[in-house]
C-alpha atoms as one frame of an Amber mdcrd trajectory, in Angstrom:
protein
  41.030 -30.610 -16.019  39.843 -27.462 -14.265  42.471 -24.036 -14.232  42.633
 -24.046 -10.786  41.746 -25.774  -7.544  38.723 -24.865  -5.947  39.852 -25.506
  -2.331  40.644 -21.869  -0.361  43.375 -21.346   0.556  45.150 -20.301   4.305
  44.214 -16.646   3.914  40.673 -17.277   2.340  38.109 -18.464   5.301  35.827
 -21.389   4.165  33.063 -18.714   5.401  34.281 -16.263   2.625  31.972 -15.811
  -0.854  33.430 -18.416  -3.467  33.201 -16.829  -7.227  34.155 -18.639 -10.721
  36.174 -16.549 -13.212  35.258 -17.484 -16.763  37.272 -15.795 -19.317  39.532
 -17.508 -22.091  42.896 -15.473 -21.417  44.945 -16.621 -18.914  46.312 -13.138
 -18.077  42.520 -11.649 -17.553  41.492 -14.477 -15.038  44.905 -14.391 -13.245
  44.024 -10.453 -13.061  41.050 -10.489 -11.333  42.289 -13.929  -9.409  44.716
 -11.817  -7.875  42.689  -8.907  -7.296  40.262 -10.267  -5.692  41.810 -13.225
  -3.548  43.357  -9.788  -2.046  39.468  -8.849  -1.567  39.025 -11.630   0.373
  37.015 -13.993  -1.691  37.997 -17.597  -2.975  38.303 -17.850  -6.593  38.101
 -20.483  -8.878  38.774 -20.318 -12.354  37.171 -21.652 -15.957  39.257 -21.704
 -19.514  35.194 -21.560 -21.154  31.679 -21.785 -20.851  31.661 -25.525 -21.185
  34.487 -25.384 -18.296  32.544 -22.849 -16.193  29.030 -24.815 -16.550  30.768
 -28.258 -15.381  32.113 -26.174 -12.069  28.752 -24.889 -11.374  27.009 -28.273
 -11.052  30.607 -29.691  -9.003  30.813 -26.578  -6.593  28.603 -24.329  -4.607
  29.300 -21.209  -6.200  27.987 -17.289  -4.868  28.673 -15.115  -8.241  29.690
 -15.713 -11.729  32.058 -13.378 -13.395  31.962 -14.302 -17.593  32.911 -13.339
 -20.415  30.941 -13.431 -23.777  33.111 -14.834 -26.366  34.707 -18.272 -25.299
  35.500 -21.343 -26.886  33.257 -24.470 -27.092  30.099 -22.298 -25.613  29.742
 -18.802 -24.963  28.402 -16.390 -22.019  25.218 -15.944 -24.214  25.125 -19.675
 -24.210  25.982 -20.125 -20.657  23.548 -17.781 -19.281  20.560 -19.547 -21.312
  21.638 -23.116 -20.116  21.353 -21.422 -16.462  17.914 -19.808 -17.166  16.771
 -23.645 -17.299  18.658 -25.034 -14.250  16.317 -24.801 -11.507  19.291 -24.794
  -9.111  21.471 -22.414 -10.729  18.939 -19.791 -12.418  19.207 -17.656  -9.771
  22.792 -17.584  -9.963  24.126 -13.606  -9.737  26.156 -13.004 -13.233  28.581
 -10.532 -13.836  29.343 -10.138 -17.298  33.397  -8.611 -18.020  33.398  -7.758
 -21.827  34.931  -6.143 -24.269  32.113  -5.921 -26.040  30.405  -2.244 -25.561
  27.663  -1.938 -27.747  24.182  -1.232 -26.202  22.918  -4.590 -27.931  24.998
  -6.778 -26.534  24.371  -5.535 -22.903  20.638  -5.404 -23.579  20.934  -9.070
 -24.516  23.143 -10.238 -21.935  20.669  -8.150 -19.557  17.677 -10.048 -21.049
  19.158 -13.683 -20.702  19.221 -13.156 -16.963  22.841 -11.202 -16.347  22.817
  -9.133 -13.161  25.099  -6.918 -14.300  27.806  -5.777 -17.125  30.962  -4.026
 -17.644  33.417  -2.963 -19.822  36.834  -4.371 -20.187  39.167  -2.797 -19.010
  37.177  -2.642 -15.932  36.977  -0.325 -13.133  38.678  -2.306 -10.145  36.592
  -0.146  -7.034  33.031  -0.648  -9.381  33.815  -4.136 -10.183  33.804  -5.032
  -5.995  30.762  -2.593  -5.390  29.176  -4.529  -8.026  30.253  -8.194  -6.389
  29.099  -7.142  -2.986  25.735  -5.854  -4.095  24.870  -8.981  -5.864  26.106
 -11.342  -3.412  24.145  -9.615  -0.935  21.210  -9.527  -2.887  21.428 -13.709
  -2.997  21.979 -13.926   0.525  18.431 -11.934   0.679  16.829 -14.248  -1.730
  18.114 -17.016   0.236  16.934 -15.930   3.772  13.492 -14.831   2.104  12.976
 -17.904   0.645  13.576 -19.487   3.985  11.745 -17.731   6.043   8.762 -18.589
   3.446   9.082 -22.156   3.811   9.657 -21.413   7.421   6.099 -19.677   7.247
   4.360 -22.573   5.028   5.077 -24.820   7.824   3.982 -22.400  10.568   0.485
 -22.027   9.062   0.266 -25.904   9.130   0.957 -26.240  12.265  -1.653 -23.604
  13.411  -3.899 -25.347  11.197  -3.865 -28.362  12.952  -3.853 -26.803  16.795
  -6.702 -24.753  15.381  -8.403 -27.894  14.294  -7.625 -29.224  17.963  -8.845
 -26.099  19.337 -12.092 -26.081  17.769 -12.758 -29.991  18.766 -12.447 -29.043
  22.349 -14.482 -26.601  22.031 -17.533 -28.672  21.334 -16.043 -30.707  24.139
 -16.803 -27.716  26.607 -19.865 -28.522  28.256 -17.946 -31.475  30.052 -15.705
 -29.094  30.852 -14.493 -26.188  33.974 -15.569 -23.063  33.528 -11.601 -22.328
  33.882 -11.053 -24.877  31.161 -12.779 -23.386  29.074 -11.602 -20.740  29.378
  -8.084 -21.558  28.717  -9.001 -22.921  25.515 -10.707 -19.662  24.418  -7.644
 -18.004  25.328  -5.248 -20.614  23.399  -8.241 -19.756  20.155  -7.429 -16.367
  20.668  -3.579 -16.997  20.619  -3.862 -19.237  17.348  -5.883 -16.370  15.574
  -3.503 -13.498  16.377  -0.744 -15.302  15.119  -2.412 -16.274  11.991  -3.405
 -12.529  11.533   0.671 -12.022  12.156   1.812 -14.959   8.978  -0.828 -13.032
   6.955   0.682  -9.597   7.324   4.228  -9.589   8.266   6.793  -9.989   5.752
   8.684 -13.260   5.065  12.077 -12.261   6.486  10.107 -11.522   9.767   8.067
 -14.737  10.345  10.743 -17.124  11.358  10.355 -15.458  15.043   6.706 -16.708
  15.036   7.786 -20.029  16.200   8.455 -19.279  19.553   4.471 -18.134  20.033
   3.836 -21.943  18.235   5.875 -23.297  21.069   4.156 -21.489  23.828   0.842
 -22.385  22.520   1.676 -26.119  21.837   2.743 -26.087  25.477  -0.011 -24.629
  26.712  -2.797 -26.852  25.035  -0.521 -29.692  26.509
């Protein structure tokens, strides 16, 4: 049975960041529990690794806070079984440890942790630290988005291109003011095709209302 109930509570918005608490002593997750349900953010909590990996695939989770040494699997161990989930790998990890040596952070580091400190921790670094790397997913997330986003776009100008171009060999039965709207809709297609070539990702989502504009117009 999971330590605690992953359902927010009245003073925790369903809006605000949900992050799992692994750590084996009761009185370290009820610590940062407490501190950080005052934060804002809902909390749920795991006993170990093999706890904390099971709430991962049940909930939607933004951060993991761990520690290293747990019963039944570690944080080292945790951390490589998320390297080889395709859905959690890119899962920000905190690691809370008492462990201080310059190895073990290296190799925490190297299995994919965002970040690491020392136990007892710094309460005003710990939520600098949590806001940075839930940020930084929320980035990941719209960039990744706006790439599909732009995948699609490019498809779609692809085909009106395509239409485009048979029209064009259709233009001898056609106005001269016909024709002339399709060179302009060419023109349109190619400019925004220069655009999903040179903007960034995060940028390209406002493309679509061009798309529209031109699908209208060659309708």
């Amino acid at each position: 049975m999971h330590s605690s109930d992953p359902s927010p509570s009245s003073a925790e918005p369903a809006s605000a960041p949900r992050i799992l608490v692994a750590d084996d002593i009761e009185t370290n997750r009820e610590l940062l529990r407490r501190r950080l349900e005052q934060l804002g953010y809902r909390i749920i909590t795991a006993r170990d690794g093999r706890e904390a990996l099971d709430m991962l695939l049940e909930h939607e989770v933004d951060l993991l806070l761990l520690d290293v040494m747990m019963p039944r699997m570690t944080g080292y161990q945790v951390l490589m079984e998320l390297r080889h989930n395709t859905r959690l790998r890119d899962l920000p990890v905190i690691i809370i440890s008492v462990l201080d040596d310059v190895d073990n952070v290296a190799r925490c580091l190297d299995l994919g942790a965002s970040d690491y400190l020392f136990k007892p921790f710094n309460p005003v670094l710990l939520h600098a630290r949590i806001r940075q790397c839930i940020e930084l997913k929320a980035l990941r997330a719209q960039a990744r988005e706006a790439q599909e986003h732009s995948r699609l776009l490019r498809e779609s100008f692809a085909a009106l291109h395509a239409m485009v171009e048979h029209l064009g060999q259709a233009s001898g039965k056609l106005s001269p003011s016909q024709r002339a709207e399709i060179e302009g809709i060419g023109k349109g297609i190619q400019q925004i095709e220069a655009l999903c070539r040179s903007e960034p990702a995060v940028n390209v989502a406002r493309l679509a209302g061009r798309k529209e504009r031109i699908v209208n117009e060659a309708s």
